[in-house]
LODREN-431764 format. One record per residue: chain; x, y, z of N, C-alpha, C, O in turn; residue in one letter. Coordinates in steps of 0.05 Angstrom, whole numbers. Layout:
(r A,(X,Y,Z),(X,Y,Z),(X,Y,Z),(X,Y,Z),A)
...
END
This chain:
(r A,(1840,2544,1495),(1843,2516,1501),(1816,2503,1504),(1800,2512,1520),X)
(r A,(1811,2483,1490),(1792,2465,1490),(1790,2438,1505),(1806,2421,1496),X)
(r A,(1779,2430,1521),(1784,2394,1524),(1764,2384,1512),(1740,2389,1516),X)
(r A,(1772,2368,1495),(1764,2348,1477),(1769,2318,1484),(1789,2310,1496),X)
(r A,(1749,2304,1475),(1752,2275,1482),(1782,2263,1480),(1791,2246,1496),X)
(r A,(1795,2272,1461),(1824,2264,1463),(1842,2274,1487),(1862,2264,1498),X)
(r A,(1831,2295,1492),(1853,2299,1519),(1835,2287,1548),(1844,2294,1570),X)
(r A,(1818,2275,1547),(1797,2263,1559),(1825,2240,1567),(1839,2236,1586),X)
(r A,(1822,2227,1533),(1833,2199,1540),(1861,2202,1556),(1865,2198,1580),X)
(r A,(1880,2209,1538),(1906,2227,1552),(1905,2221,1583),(1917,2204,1595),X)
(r A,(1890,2240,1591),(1881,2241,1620),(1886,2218,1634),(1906,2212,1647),X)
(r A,(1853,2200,1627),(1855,2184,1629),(1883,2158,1634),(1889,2147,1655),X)
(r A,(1893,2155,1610),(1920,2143,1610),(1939,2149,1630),(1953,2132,1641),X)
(r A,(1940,2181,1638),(1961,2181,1657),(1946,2178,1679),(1958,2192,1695),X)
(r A,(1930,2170,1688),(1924,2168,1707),(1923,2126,1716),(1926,2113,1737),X)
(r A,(1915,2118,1687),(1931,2094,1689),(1945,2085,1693),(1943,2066,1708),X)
(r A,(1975,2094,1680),(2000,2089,1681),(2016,2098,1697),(2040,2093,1696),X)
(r A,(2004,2117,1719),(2016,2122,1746),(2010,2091,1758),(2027,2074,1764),X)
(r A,(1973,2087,1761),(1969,2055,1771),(1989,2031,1763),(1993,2013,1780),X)
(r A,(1998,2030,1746),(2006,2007,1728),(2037,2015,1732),(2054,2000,1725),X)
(r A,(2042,2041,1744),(2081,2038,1758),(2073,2031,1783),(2082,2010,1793),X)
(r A,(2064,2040,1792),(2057,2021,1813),(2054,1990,1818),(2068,1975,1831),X)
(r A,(2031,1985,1803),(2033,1955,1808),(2059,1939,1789),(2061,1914,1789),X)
(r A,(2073,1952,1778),(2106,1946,1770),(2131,1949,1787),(2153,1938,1782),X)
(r A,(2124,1967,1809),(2143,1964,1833),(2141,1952,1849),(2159,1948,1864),X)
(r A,(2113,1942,1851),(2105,1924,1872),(2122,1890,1856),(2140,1877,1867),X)
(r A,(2115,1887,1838),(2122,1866,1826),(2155,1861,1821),(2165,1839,1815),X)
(r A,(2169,1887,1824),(2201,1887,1826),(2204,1882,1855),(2223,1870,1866),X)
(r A,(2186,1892,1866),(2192,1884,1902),(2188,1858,1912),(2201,1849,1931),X)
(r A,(2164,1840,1897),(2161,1817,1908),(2186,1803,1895),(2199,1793,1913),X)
(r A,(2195,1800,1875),(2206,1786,1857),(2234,1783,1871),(2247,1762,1871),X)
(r A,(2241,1807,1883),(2266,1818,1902),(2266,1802,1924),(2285,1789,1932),X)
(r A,(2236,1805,1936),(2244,1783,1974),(2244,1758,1961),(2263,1745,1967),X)
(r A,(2226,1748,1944),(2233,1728,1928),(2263,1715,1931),(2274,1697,1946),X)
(r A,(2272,1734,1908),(2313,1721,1905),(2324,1731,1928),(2348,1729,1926),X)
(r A,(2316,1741,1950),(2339,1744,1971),(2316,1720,2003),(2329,1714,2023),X)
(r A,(2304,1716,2002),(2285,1687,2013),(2278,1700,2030),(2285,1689,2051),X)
(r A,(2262,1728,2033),(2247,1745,2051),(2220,1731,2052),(2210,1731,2075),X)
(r A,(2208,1718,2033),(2177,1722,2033),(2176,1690,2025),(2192,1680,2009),X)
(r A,(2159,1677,2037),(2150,1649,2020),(2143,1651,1985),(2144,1674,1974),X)
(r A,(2138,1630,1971),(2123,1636,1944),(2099,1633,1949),(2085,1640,1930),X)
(r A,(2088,1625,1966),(2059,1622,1957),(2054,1640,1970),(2034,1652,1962),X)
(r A,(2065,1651,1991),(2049,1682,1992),(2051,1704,1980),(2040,1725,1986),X)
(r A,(2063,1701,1966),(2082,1722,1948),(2072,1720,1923),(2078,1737,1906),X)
(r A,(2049,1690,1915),(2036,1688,1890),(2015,1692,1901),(1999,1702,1886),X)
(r A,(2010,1689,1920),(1969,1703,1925),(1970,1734,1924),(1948,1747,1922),X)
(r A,(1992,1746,1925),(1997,1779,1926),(2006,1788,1892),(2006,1810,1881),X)
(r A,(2011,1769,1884),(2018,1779,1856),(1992,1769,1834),(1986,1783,1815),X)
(r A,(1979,1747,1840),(1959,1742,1828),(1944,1755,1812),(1938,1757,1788),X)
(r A,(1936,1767,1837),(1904,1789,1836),(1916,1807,1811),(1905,1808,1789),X)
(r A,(1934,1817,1816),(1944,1844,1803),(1947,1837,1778),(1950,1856,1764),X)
(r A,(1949,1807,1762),(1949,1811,1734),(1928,1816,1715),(1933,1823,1692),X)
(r A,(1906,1813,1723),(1888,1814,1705),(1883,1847,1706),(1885,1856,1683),X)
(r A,(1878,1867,1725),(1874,1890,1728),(1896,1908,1719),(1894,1932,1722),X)
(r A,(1916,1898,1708),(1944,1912,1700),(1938,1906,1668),(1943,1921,1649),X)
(r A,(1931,1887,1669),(1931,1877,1639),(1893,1897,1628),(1892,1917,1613),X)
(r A,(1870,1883,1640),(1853,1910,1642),(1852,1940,1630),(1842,1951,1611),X)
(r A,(1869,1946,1654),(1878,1976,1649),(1894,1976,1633),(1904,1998,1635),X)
(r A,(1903,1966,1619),(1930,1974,1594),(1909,1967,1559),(1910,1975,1535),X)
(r A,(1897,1952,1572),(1877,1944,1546),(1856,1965,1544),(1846,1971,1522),X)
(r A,(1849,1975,1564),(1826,1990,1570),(1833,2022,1557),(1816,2036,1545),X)
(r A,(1849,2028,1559),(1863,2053,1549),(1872,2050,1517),(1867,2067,1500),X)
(r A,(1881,2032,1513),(1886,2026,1479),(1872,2029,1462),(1874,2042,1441),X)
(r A,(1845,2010,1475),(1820,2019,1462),(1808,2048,1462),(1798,2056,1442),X)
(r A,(1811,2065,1488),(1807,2090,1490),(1819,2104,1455),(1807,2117,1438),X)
(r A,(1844,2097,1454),(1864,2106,1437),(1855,2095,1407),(1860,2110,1389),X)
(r A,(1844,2075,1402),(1828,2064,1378),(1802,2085,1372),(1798,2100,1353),X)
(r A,(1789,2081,1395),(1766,2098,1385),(1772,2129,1379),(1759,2141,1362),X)
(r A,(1790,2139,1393),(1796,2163,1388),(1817,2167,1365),(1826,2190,1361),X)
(r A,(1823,2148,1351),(1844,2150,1320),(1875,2167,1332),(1887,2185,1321),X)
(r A,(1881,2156,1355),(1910,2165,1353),(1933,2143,1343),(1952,2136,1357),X)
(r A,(1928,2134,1320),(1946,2110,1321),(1975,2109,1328),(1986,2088,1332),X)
(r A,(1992,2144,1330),(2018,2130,1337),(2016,2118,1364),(2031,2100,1370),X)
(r A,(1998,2129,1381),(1995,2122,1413),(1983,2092,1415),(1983,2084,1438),X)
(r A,(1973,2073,1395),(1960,2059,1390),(1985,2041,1386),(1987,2020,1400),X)
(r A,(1998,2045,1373),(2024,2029,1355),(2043,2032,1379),(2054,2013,1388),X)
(r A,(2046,2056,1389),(2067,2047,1408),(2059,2028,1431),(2078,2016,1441),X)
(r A,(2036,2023,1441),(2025,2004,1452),(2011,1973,1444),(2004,1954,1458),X)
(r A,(2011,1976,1425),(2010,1946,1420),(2027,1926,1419),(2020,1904,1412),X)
(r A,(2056,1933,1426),(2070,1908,1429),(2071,1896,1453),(2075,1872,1456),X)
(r A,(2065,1920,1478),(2057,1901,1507),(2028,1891,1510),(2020,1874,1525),X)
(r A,(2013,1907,1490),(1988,1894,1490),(1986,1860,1480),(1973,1840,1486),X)
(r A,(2008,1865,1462),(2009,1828,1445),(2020,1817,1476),(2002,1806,1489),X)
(r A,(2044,1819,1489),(2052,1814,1501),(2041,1805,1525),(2052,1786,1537),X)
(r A,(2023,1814,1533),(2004,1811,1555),(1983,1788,1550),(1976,1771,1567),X)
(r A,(1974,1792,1522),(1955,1769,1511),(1981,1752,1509),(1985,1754,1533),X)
(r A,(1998,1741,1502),(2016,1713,1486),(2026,1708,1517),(2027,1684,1523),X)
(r A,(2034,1727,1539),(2028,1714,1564),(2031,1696,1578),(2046,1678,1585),X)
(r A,(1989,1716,1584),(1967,1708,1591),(1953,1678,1576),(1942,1660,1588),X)
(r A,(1957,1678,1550),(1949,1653,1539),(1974,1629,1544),(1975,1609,1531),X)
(r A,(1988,1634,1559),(2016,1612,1559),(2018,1613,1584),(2040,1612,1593),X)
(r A,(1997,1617,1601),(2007,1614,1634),(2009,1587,1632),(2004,1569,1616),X)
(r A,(2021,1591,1667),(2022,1553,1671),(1990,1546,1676),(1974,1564,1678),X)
(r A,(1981,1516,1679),(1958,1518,1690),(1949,1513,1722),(1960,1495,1734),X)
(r A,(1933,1528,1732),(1924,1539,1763),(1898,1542,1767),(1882,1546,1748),X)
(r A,(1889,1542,1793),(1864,1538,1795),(1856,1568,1797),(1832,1573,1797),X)
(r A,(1872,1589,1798),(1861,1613,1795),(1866,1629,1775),(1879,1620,1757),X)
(r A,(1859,1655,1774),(1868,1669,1751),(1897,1686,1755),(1901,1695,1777),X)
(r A,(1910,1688,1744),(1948,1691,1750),(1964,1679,1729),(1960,1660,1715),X)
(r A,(1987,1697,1731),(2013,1687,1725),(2027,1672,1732),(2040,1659,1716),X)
(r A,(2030,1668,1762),(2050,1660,1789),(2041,1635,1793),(2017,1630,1797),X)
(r A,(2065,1610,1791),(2053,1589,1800),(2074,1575,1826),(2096,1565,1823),X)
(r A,(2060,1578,1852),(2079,1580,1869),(2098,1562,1865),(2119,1571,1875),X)
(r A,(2103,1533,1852),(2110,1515,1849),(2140,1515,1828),(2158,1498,1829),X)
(r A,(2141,1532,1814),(2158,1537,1800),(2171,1568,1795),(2192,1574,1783),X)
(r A,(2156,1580,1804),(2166,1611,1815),(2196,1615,1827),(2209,1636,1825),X)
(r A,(2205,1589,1842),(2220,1605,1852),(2259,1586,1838),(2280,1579,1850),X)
(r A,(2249,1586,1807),(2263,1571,1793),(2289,1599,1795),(2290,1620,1807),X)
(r A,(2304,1587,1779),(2323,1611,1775),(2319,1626,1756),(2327,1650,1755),X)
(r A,(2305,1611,1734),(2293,1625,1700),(2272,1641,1704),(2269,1662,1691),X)
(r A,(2257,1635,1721),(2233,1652,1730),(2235,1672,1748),(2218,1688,1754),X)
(r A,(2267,1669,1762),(2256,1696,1776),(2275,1723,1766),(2274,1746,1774),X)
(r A,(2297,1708,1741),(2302,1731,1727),(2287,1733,1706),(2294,1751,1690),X)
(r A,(2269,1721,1701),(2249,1733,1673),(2233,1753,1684),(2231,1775,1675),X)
(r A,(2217,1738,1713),(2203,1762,1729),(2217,1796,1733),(2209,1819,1737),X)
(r A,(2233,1787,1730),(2254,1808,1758),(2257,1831,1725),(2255,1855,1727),X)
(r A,(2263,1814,1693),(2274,1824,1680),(2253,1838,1665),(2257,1855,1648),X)
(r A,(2230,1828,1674),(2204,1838,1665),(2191,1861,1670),(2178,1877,1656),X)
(r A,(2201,1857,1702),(2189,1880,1721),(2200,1910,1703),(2190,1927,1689),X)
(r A,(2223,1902,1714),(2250,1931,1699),(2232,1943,1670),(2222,1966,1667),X)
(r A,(2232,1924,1652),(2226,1925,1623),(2201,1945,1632),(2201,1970,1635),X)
(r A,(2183,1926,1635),(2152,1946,1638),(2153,1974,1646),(2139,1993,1639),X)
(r A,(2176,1972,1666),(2175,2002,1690),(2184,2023,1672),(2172,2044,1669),X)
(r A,(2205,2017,1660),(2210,2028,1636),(2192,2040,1618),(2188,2063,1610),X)
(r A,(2185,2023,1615),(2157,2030,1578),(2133,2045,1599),(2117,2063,1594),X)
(r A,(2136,2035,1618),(2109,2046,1631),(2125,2079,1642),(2111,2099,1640),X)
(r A,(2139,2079,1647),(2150,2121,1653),(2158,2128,1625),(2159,2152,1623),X)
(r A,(2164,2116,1606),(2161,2129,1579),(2139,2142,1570),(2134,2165,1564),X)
(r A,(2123,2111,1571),(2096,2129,1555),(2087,2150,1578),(2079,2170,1567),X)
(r A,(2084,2151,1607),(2076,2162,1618),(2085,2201,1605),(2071,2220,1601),X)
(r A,(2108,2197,1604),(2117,2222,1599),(2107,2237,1560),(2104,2260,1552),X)
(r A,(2104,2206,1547),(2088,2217,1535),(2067,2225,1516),(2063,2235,1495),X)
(r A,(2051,2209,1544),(2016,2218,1546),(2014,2246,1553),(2001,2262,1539),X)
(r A,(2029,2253,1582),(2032,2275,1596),(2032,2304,1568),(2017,2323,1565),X)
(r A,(2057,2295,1551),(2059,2316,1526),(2043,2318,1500),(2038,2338,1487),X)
(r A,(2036,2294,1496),(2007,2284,1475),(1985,2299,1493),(1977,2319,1481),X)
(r A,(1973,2298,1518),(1965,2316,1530),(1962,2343,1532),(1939,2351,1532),X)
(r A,(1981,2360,1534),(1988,2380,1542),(1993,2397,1500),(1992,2421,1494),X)
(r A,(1999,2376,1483),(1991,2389,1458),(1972,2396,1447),(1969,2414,1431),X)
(r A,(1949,2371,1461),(1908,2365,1444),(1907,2391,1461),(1900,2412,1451),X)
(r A,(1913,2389,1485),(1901,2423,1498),(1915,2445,1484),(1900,2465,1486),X)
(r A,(1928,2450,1477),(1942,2471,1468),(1933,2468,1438),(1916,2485,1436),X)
(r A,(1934,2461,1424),(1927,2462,1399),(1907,2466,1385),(1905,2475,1362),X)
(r A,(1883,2458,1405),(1855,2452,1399),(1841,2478,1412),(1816,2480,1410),X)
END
């Protein structure tokens, strides 16, 4: 068994995409006190804020890992949340900070099942690939 930069990245990734279920449960949780009127919106958008650009970050940051290292199926299976994150991020509302969340219309009914429907979606794709990076992982070591 060898480690090689590809099981470097691997690595790497799952150690992302543990971060990135995380900050996807957090975002099914706010979205939750949200529709049941636990939490204000604007505090509930100063808590969700922060977390988009570093979610989005780390998901870009790893892709590229995956570019430079020529894995393109791992590449291809990620580029449709990567588009997704850019088409967005370029279509937020406009705010004086950096975010998704605009307390003002957040707590529409369209927005908080797009949120709510989003959260799910991601959490999803995000324990998919997790499981398999984990095996793309566990082959570059074995193989190599």
């Amino acid at each position: 068994m060898a480690f090689s930069f590809v099981a470097f990245c691997y690595i790497i990734a799952l150690i992302f995409t543990a971060i990135l279920i995380f900050f996807v449960i957090y975002q099914i949780i706010a979205f939750d006190e949200l529709k049941t009127d636990y939490k204000n919106p604007i505090d509930q958008c100063r808590s969700l804020n922060p977390l988009v650009l570093p979610e989005y970050g780390l998901h870009a940051f790893f892709v590229l890992l995956f570019i430079i290292t020529f894995e393109w199926i791992t590449v291809v299976l990620n580029l449709p949340l990567l588009f997704y994150h850019i088409h967005r991020y370029m279509n937020r509302p406009v705010m004086s900070c950096p975010g998704l969340y605009d307390p003002t219309t957040i707590m529409n009914a369209d927005e908080l099942s797009r949120g709510n429907r989003e959260g799910w979606i991601k959490l999803a794709f995000y324990i998919i690939t997790f499981f398999y990076y984990l095996y793309s992982m566990i082959y570059v070591l074995v193989s190599s």
